[in-house]
C-alpha positions as CSV (number, residue, x, y, z in Angstrom):
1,X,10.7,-1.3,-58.7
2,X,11.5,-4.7,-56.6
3,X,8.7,-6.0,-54.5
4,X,9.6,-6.9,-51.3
5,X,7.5,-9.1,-49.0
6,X,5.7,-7.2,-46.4
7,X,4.2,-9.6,-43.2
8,X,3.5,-8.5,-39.7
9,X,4.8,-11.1,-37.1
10,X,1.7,-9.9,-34.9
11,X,-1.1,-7.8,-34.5
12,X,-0.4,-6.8,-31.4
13,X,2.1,-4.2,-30.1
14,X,3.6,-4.0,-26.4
15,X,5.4,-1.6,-24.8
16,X,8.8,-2.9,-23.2
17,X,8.6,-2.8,-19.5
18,X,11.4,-2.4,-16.8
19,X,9.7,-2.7,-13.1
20,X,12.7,-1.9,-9.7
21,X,12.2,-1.5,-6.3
22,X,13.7,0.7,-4.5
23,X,13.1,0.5,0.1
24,X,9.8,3.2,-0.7
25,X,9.0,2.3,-3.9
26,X,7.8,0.3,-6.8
27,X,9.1,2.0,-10.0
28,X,7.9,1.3,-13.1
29,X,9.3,2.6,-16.8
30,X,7.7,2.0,-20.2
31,X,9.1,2.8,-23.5
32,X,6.1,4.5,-25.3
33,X,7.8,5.9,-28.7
34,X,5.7,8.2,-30.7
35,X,2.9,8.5,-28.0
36,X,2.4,11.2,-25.6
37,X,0.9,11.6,-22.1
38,X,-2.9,12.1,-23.3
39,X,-2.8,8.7,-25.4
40,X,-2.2,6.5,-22.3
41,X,-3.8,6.1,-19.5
42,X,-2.4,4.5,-16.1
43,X,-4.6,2.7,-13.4
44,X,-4.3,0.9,-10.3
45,X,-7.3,-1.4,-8.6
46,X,-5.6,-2.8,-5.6
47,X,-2.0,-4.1,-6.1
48,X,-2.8,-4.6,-10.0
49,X,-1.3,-1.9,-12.5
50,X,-2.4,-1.5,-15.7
51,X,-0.8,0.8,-18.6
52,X,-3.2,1.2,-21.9
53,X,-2.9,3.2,-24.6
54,X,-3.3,3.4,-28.4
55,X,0.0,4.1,-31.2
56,X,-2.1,5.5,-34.3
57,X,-0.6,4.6,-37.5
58,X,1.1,7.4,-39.1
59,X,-0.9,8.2,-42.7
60,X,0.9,7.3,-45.9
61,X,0.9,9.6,-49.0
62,X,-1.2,8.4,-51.6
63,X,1.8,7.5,-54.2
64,X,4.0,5.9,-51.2
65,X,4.6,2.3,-51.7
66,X,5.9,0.8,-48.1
67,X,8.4,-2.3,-49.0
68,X,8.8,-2.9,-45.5
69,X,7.4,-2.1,-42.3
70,X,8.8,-2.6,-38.7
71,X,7.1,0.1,-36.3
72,X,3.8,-1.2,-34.8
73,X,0.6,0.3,-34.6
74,X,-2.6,-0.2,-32.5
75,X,-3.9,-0.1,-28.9
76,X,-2.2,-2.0,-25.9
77,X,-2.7,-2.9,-22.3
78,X,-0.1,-4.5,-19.9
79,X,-1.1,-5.2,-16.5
80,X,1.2,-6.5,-13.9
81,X,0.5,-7.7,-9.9
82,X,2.0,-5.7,-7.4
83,X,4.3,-8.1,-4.5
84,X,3.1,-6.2,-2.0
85,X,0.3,-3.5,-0.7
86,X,0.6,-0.4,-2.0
87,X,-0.3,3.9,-1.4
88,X,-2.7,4.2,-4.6
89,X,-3.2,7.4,-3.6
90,X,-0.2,8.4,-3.6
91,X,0.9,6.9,-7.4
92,X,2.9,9.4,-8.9
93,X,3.2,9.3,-13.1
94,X,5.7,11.2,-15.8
95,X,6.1,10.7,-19.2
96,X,9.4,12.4,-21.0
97,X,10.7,11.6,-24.1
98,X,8.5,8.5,-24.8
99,X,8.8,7.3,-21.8
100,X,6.2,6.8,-19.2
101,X,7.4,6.6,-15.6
102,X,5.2,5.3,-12.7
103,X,6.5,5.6,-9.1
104,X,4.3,3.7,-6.8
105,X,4.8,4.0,-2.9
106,X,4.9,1.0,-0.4
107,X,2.6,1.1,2.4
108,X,4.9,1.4,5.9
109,X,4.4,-2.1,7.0
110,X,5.4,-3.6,3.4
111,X,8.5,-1.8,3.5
112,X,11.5,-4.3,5.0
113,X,12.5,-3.1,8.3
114,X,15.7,-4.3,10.2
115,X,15.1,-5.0,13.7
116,X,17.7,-5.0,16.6
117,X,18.2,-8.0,18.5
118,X,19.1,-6.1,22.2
119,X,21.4,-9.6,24.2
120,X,21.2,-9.5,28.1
């Protein structure tokens, strides 16, 4: 049997992260592989989101020799500041397929409104 060098390139793991906007809404999407709903948990304190959660490491058979190892393990946290003011209330989360979705309304006034200019 070869022995290959095994190294981690970091302790830590973090999600990737795609944040739109759409004229209502801030939308959020986070690629969570192997973790479902009940191992993350969502928050919002004001216009600051925060997505934790925790990937356990999958167990190893007792006569399993790993010669190299790519897929992370561990808890997270990613937290990201809101532009504008924001419905907490009504924050809206799926997750579906490993992936978490968070829609997260505008309050009226934030949303960009076109005004008319009337000549006389």
């Amino acid at each position: 049997m070869r022995d290959f060098a095994i190294k981690n390139l970091t302790e830590e793991w973090l999600p990737s992260v795609d944040i739109s906007e759409t004229k209502k809404n801030f939308i959020v999407k986070a690629e969570l592989p192997g973790l479902d709903a009940k191992g993350v948990n969502v928050s919002l304190s004001g216009d600051l989101l925060t997505i934790k959660g925790e990937k356990k490491k999958q167990e190893e058979e007792k006569d399993e020799y790993h010669h190299f190892i790519e897929r992370y393990s561990g808890s997270f946290q990613r937290s990201f500041q809101l532009p504008t003011s924001v419905e907490g209330d009504k924050v809206e989360a799926t997750f579906d397929k490993g992936v978490l979705k968070v829609t997260i309304p505008k309050v009226e006034e934030a949303e960009k409104k076109e005004i008319e200019i009337k000549v006389k």
